[in-house]
Phi, psi and omega in degrees: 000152176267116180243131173222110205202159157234159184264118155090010200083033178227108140318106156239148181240151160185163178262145172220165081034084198313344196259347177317082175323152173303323188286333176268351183270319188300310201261340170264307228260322178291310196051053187246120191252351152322281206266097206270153210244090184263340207235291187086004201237021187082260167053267177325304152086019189285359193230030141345119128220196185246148189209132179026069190115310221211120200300146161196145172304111195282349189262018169281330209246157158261160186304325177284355152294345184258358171311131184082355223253152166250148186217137155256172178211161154324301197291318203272025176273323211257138212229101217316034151211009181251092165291137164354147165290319168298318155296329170308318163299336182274331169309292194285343181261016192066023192268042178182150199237268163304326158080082062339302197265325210312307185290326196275312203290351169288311180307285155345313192290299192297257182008326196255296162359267202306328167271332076343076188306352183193080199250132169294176170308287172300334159308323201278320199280313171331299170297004177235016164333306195273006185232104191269135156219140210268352175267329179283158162242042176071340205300313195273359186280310195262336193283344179255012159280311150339304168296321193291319184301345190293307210269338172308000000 
């Protein structure tokens, strides 16, 4: 099947495989290696991007679901050498130890923003219910979702 949709402001096409994850289309066929494979089972959430928008577990959707969809990723946020204000917050604020989890809880963050502009503490941890880091106890995680919000 022909699949076309675009990543990052970039129109891309390819043929896949009905069975073809969003996530194996980014990182094999794309080779945008941000969006990371942690679980294979939903669990995890290392593998956030944005669809029209909107967070979502790329190994939830198949690639051929994202036909016409704008997808963002971890790569296309940062305007190039000025990262995203969220990523900046997590920079200054530690909010990551190995960068495993580090794209989807960025990806999970900017999202919970748009819908929420100034989430107490228990919002932000509620809303990352779905993105596990296995190093951490969320505390820098959550203070540099904090910063971002701070910073809008």
């Amino acid at each position: 099947m022909k699949v076309s949709f675009s990543v990052n402001g970039t129109e891309v096409s390819g043929d896949v495989e009905p069975r073809t994850l969003l996530v194996d289309f980014l990182r094999n066929d794309l080779g945008l290696t941000g969006t990371h494979v942690g679980c294979d089972t939903s669990q995890c959430g290392a593998c956030v991007v944005h669809v029209d928008g909107r967070s979502i577990k790329s190994c939830t959707l198949l690639a051929m679901q994202a036909e016409g969809t704008q997808v963002t990723t971890i790569e296309g946020l940062a305007n190039g050498d000025t990262l995203h204000p969220m990523q900046a917050a997590f920079r200054q604020e530690h909010g990551l130890q190995c960068g495993f989890c580090t794209p989807g809880m960025i990806m999970s963050a900017i999202d919970l923003l748009q819908n929420n502009a100034d989430p107490t503490e228990q919002e932000i941890r509620d809303w990352l219910e779905g993105n596990l880091c296995r190093c951490t106890g969320y505390h820098d995680i959550v203070r540099s979702i904090q910063t971002a919000a701070k910073s809008r």
